[in-house]
C-alpha positions as CSV (number, residue, x, y, z in Angstrom):
1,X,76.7,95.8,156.0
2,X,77.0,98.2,152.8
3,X,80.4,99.3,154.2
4,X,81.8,96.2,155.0
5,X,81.1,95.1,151.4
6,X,82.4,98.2,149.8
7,X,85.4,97.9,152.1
8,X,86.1,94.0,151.3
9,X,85.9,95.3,147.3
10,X,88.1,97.6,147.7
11,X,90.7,95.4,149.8
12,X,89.7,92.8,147.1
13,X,90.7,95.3,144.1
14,X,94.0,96.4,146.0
15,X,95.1,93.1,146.1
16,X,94.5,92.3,142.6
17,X,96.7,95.5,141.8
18,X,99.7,94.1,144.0
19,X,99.2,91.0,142.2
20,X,99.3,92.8,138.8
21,X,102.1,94.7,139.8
22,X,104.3,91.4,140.6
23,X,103.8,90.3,136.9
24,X,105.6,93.4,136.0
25,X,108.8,94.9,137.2
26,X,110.0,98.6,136.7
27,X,112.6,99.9,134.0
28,X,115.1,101.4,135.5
29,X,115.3,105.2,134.7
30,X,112.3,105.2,132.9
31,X,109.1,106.0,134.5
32,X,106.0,104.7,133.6
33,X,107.6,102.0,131.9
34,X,107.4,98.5,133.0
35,X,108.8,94.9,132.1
36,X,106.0,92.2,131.9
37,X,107.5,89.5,133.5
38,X,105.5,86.8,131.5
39,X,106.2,87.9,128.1
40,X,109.0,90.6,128.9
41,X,107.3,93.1,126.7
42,X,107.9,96.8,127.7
43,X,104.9,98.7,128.6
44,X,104.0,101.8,128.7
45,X,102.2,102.8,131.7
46,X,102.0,106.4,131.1
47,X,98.7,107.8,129.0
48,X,99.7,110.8,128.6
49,X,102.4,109.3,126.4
50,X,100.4,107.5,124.3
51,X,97.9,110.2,123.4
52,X,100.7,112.4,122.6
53,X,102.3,109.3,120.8
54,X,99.4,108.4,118.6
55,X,99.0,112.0,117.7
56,X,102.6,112.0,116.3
57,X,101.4,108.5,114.3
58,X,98.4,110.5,113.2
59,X,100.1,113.5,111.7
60,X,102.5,111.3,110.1
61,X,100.1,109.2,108.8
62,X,98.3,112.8,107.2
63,X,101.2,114.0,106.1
64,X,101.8,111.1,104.4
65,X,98.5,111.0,102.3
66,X,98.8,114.6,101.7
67,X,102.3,113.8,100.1
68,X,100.5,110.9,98.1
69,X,97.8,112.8,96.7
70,X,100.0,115.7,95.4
71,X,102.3,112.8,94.0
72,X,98.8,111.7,92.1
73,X,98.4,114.9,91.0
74,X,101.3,115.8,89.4
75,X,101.5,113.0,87.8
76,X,97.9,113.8,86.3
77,X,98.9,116.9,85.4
78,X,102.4,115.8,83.6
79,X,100.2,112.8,81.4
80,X,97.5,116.0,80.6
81,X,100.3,117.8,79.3
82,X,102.0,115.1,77.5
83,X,98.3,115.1,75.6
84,X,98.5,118.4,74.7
85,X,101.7,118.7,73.4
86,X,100.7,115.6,71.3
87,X,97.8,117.2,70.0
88,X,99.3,120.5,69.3
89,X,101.6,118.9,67.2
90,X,99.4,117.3,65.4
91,X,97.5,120.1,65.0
92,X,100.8,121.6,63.7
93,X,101.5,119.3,61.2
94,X,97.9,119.3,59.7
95,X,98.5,123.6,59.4
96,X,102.4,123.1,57.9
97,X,101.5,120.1,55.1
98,X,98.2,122.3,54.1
């Protein structure tokens, strides 16, 4: 009896895959993507892919606060020195009109 129902659920999860398949049709020179019928999105069956994809997006997404925090910084640095410079001259012109 166990068999039979393990074998129905896997007939049953077979056939749901053919039917998934039918929603979506295969692009042409591109494997592992597919068209979704319904919507006519592309999708991208391949996992691989993706991890390697969102890797890219997540370097580019560090490299892109790194570039914004050294953009913070300098401009930290260049208002710090624009205070200095206007305190030493102050402190200049106190030592010239003594």
């Amino acid at each position: 009896m166990e068999i039979k129902l393990i074998f129905l659920k896997l007939e049953t999860l077979e056939l749901s895959h053919s039917l998934y398949n039918m929603d979506k049709l295969m692009v042409d020179g591109h494997p592992g993507l597919y068209r979704d019928m319904k919507s006519g999105a592309i999708i991208n069956d391949n996992s691989y892919e993706y991890e390697a994809y969102m890797k890219q997006y997540q370097a580019r997404q560090n490299k892109s606060h790194r570039v914004d925090k050294i953009e913070e910084d300098l401009n930290n640095l260049k208002s710090e020195i624009s205070e200095i410079k206007s305190l030493l001259l102050k402190l200049n012109e106190r030592t010239t009109f003594k």
